[in-house]
Each structure stands twice: as C-alpha cells, then as structure tokens.
BAKEFI-285656 format. One record per residue (C-alpha): residue number from 1; x, y, z. Coordinates in nm, 3 decimals. Layout:
REM BAKEFI-285656
[site NUM [X Y Z]]
...
//
This chain:
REM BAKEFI-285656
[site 1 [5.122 7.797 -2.669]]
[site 2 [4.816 7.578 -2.732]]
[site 3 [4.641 7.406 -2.493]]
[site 4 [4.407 7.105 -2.630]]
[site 5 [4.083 7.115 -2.457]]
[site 6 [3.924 6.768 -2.333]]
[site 7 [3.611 6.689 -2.240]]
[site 8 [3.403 6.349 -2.198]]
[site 9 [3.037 6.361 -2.304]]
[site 10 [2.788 6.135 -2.333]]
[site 11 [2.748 5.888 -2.681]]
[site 12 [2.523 5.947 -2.960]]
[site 13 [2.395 5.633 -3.101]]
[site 14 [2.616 5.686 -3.389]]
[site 15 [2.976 5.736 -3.148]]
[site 16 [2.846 5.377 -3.074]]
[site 17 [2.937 5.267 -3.419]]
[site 18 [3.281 5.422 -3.362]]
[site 19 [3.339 5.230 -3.032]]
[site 20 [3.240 4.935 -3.196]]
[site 21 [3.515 4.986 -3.512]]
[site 22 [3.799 5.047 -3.194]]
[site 23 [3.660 4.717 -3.018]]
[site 24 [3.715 4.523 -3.368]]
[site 25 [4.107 4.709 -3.427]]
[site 26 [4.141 4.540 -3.046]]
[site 27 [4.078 4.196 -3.167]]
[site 28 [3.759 4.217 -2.946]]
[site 29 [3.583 4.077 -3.275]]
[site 30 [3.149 4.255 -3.198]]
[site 31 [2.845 4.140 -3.338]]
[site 32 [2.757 4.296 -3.648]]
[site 33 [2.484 4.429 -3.455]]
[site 34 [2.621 4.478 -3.086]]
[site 35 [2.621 4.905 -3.122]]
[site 36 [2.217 4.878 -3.168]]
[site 37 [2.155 4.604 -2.876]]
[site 38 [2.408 4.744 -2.635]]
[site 39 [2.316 5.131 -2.676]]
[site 40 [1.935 5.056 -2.601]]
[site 41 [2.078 4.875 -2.278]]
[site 42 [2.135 5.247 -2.120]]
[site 43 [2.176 5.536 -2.382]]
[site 44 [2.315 5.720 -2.116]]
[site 45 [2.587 5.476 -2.022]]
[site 46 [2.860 5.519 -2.351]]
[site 47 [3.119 5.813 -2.298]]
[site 48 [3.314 5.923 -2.545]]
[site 49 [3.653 6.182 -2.512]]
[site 50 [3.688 6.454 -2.704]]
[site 51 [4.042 6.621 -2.750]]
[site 52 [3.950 6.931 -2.949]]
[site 53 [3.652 6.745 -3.097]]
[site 54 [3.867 6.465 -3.171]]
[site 55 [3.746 6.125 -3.019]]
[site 56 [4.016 5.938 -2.901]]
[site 57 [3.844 5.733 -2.575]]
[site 58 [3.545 5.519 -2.534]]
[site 59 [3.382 5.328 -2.200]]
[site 60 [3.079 5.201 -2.139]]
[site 61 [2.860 5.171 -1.786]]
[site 62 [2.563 5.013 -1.853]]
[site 63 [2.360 5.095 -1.538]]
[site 64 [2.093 4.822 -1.525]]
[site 65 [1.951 4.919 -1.176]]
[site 66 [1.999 5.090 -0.880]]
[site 67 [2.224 4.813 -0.718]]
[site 68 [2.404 4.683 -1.061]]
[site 69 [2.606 4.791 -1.340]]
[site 70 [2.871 4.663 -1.571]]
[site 71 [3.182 4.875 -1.735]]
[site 72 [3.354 4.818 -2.086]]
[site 73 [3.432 4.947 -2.368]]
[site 74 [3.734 5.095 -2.196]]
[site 75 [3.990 5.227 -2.568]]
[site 76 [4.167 5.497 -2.579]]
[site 77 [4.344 5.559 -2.956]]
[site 78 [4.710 5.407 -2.929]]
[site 79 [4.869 5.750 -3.027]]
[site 80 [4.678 5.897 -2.701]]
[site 81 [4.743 5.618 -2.423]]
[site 82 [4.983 5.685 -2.122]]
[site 83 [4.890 6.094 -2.132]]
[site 84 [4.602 6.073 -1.878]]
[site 85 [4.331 6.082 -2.118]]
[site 86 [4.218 5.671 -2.039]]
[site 87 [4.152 5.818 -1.632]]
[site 88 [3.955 6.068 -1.694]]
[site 89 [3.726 5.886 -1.884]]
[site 90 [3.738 5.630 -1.641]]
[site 91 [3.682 5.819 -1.366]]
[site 92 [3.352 6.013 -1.508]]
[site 93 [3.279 5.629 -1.561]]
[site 94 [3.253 5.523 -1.244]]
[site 95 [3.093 5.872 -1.092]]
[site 96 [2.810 5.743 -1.337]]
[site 97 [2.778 5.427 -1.172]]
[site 98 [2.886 5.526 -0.807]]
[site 99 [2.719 5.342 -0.526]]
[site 100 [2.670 5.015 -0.750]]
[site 101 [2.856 4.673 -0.771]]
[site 102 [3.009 4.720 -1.110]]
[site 103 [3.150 4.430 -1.311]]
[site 104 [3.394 4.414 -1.571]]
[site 105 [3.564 4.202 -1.802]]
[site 106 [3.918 4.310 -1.812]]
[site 107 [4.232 4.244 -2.022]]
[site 108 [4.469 4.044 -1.828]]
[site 109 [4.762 4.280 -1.815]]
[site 110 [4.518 4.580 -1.697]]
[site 111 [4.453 4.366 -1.375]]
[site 112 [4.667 4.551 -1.092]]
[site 113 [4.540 4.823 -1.218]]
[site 114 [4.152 4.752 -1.190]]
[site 115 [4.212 4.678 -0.828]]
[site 116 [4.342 5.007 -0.777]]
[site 117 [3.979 5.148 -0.839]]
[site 118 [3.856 4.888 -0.616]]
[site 119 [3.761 4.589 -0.830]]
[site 120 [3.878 4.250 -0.758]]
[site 121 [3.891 3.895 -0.921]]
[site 122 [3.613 3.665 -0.936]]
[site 123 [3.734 3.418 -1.193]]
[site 124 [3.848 3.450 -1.560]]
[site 125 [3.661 3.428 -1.855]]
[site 126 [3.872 3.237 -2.193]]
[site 127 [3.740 3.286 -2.500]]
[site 128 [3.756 2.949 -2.736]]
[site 129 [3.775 2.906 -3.138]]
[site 130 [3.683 2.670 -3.357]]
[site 131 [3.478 2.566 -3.645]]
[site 132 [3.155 2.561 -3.706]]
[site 133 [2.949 2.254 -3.910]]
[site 134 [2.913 1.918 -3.823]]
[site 135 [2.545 1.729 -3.837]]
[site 136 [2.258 1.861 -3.526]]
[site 137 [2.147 1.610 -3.281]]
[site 138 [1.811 1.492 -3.309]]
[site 139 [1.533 1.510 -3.128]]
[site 140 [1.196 1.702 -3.016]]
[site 141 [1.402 1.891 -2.740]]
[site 142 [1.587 2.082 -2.962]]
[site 143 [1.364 2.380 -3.040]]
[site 144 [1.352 2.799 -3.206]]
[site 145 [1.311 3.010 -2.908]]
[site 146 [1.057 3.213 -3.100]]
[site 147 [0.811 2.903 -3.044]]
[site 148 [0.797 2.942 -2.723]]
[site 149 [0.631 3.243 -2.480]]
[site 150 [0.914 3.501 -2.381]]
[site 151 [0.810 3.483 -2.025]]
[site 152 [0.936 3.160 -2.004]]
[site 153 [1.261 3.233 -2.171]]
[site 154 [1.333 3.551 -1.914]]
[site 155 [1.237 3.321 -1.652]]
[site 156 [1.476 3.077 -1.706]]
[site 157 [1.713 3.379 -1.790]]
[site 158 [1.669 3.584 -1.474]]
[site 159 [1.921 3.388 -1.225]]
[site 160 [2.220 3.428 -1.449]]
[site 161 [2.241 3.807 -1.399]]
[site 162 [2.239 4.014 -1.107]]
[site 163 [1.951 4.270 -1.278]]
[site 164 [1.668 4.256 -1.419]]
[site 165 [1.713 4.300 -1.846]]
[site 166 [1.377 4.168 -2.013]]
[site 167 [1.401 4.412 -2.317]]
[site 168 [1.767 4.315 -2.364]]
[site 169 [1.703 3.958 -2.346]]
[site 170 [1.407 4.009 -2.549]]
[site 171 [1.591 4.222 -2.853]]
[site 172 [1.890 3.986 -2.803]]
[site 173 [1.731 3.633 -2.870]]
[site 174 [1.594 3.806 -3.204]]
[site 175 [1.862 3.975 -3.405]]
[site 176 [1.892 3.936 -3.737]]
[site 177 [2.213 3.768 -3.836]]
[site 178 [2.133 3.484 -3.525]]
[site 179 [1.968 3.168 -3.415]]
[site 180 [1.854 3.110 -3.145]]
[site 181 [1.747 2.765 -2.964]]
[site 182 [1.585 2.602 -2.663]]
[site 183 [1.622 2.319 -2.527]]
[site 184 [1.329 2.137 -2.309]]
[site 185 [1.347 1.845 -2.099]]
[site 186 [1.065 1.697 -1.940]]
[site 187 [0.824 1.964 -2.139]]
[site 188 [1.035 2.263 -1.956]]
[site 189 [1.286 2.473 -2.051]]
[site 190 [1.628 2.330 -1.989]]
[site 191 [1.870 2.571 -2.150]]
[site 192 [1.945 2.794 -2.433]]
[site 193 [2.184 2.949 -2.661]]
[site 194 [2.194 3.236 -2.946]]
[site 195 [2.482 3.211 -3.204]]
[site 196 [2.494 3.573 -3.390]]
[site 197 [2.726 3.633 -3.666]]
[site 198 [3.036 3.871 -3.598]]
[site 199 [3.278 4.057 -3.810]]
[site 200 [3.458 3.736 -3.817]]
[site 201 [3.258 3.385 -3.823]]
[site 202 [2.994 3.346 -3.491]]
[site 203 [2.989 3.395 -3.143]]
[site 204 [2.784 3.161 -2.899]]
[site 205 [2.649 3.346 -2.651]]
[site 206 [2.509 3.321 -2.410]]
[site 207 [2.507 2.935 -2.378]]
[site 208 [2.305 2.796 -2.094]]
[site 209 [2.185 2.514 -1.957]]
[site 210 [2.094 2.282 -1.655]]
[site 211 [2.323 2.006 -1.717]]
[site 212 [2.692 1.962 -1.928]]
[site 213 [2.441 1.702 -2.209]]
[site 214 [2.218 1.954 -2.242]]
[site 215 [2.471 2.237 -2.361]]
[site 216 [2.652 2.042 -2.530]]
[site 217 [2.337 1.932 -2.738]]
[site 218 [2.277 2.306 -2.747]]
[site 219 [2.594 2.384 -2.893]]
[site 220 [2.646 2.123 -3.165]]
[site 221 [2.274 2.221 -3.312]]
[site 222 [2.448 2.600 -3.308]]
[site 223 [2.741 2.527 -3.441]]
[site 224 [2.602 2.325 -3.717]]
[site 225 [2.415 2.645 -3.876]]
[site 226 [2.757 2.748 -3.969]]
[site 227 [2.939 2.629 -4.215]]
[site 228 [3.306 2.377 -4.142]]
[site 229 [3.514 2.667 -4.290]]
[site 230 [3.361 2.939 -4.031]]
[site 231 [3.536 3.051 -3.720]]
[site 232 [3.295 3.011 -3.384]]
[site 233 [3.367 3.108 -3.081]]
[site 234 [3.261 3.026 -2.696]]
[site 235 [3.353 3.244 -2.367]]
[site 236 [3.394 3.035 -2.106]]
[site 237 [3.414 3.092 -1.718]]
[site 238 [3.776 2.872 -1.612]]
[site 239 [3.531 2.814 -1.287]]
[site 240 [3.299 2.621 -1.487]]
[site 241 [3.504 2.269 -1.523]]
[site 242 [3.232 2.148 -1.761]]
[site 243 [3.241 2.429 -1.985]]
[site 244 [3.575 2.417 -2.055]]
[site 245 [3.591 2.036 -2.080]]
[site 246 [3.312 2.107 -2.377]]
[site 247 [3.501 2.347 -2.511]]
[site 248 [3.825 2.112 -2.499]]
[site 249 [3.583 1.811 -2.666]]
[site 250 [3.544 1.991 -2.955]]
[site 251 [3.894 2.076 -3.035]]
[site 252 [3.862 2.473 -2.952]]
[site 253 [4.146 2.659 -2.884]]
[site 254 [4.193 2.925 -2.632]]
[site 255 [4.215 3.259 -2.850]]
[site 256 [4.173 3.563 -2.544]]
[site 257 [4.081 3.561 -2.176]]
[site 258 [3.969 3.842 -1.915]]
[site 259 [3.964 3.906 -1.584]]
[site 260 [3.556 3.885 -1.477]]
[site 261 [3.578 4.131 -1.132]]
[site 262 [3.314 4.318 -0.946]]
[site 263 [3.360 4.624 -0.703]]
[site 264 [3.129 4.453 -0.417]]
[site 265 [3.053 4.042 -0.381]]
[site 266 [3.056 3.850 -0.701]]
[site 267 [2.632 3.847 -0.722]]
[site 268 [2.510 3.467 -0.688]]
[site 269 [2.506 3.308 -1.044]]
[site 270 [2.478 2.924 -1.097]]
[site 271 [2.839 2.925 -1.273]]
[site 272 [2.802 2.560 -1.337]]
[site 273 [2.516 2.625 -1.601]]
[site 274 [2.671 2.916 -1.780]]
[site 275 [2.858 2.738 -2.036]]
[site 276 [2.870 3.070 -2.239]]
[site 277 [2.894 3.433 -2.174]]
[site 278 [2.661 3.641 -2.355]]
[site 279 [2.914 3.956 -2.350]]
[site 280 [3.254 4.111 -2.248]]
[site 281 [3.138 4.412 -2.287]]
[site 282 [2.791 4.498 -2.126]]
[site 283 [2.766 4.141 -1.880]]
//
C-alpha cells in the first residue's frame, strides 16, 4: 500500500507565481505584478504543500514585525480539499506567526471556521466593479506621487497599517503597469491612490484620503486613465459609509466581499479615510 508523503516548505519566488495562477482560478483577479511586490514583503512568509512533490496548497503570513502579521493566500487544489491537507498548512501558518495579531481577509462562508483558530470579525470588506473612463477633475491638487519626496508619502501612509512597511509602500506606488496620484490641499498631502492593472481591467488600491471630496477627486482622475470599456474595481470597508456611498455614486456593483478579522484588537486605523484597500491578500 502507498502512503503519499506531505510536507509544507517554504516558497521559492517562483511557487509565488503558482499561488498567484490559483488566486486568479478563485476569481481573486492579482495584479499582474502582485507575486514580485508581495514575496519581497517577507520571503519567508509563502508556504507551499507538497503531496509527493506535488503542490496542491498555498498560504501566506506576511510577518511585518514582531507585534503584526497578516495571513492569505489560503488554496488548496479542489481535487485535494476536505482530506486534511488545507490544516496542516494552516497550522504551520500560524506557528510562523505565533504570538502576533494576525489579520485576514476571509471568504464569507470560511467564517465559523476562522473563529475556531481564534480570529474574529472586525467588519467586511466588498469589493465593487465598474468602468473605467470618464474626463479628470481639474486642478493643481491633483498630482504624480513621484513629484513629491517619499517621506512624505509614508508619512501620510503610516496610520493606515498597524506596521511599519516603507519598502512596500515604496515598491508599491511605482510598479509598472500603475499610476499613482496625490492629492494636496492647503500645500499638504491630503490623500492618495494607485490604480495597477490586473489580469482583468484595474484595481484601485489603496485609495486614501482625509475627506469623502477628496477621494472621490482621487478616484475619478484614476479611473479616467482607463479606458470606458475596462473593468475597475474598489474594496471597500461596509464600516466606511462614505466609501461605499462613492462607490454606489458611480454605479459600481458589488462583485465579492470578505470577512476583515484579527486574532487580538482590530489595531486603530482611521476607517473613515480608507476608501480603498490596498490588498486581500497581504493587508
């Protein structure tokens, strides 16, 4: 009788790519250049499982400190689910990231079983489509974040995450395949946004800003870089009224949601100016 050996191990940059290709066959639709931006977040942090050298799971724990970290990436290969496989992984998962508040962003139906491992709901994050085009506002305020000094970028950056990420932010804002804008108000900066193109039209995200004008300035200037035949798309936090009501404005349609939960206290994020998640998958 055979017995089919399985192991987890940690990712090679290219089992990335792999991870990514599952993510798309999930509907999750990735960046076209997620695998090198989120593998540089924590080379340690992607797992793979091997059943006799064959992968058939994936998760990500992005361990960004010594306090936070952030879990996704969680596939295992249809043919392999409901035989144990998905735990394992999960559990080496979390022994990576033991001791930490770990968030996720979790399909809804996989809820009950998150809080078994001791997560729990914060609020949910709905992901919005629509179409891209329409004319930019005009206006000085409107400007490329590579005009302006990074510092003052991760500055304005730094309260919307619980860790400290400067080279993410940093490699993030200048992708190729993206633009990226500021906007200032009263000579400082008073939000921002990146639109990067995905395996199916553009995802906004992050979008931030200090009031519901301001973002929605910010995301009509992004939107109009693509073209009126081009799926975009916005993740929204539900607890963010505004955000949704922009959202709404512009005739987007709920496509997905998650569950956004944390193992410890959801960390202190000023919710009313994130109009736009950066990711599902790494925070």
């Amino acid at each position: 009788m055979k017995h089919n050996r399985y192991s987890v191990e940690v990712m090679s940059r290219e089992e990335v790519d792999l991870a990514i290709e599952w993510a798309e066959k999930e509907g999750w639709n990735p960046g076209l250049h997620d695998a090198d931006f989120y593998y540089a977040a924590d080379p340690n942090g992607f797992l793979i499982g091997l059943l006799d050298d064959e992968p058939i799971a994936t998760i990500s724990v992005i361990k960004y400190d010594d306090a936070f970290g952030f879990l996704g990436f969680y596939i295992v290969k249809p043919e392999y689910r409901g035989k144990g496989y998905g735990i394992q992984i999960w559990n080496e998962g979390l022994q990576y990231l033991q001791g930490l508040n770990i968030g996720l962003d979790g399909v809804i139906d996989q809820q009950e079983n998150y809080k078994k491992s001791g997560f729990k709901l914060a609020y949910r994050n709905i992901r919005y489509e629509g179409l891209g085009g329409g004319a930019p506002p005009h206006g000085p305020e409107i400007t490329a974040l590579s005009t302006l000094p990074f510092e003052t970028i991760e500055t304005y950056d730094q309260p919307f995450f619980p860790a400290s990420r400067p080279q993410f932010t940093r490699a993030w804002i200048s992708q190729p395949d993206c633009h990226a804008l500021g906007i200032m108000q009263n000579g400082n900066l008073a939000g921002y946004g990146v639109m990067r193109k995905c395996r199916n039209g553009y995802k906004i995200a992050p979008l931030l800003a200090d009031t519901p004008d301001l973002a929605e300035s910010l995301f009509l200037a992004l939107a109009s870089n693509a073209s009126a035949s081009e799926p975009i798309f916005l993740d929204v936090p539900d607890i963010n009224a505004s955000a949704v009501a922009l959202a709404e404005k512009h005739e987007m349609k709920v496509s997905f949601e998650t569950a956004r939960m944390y193992t410890g206290d959801a960390p202190d994020i000023p919710l009313h100016r994130l109009f736009g998640v950066a990711s599902f998958e790494i925070g």
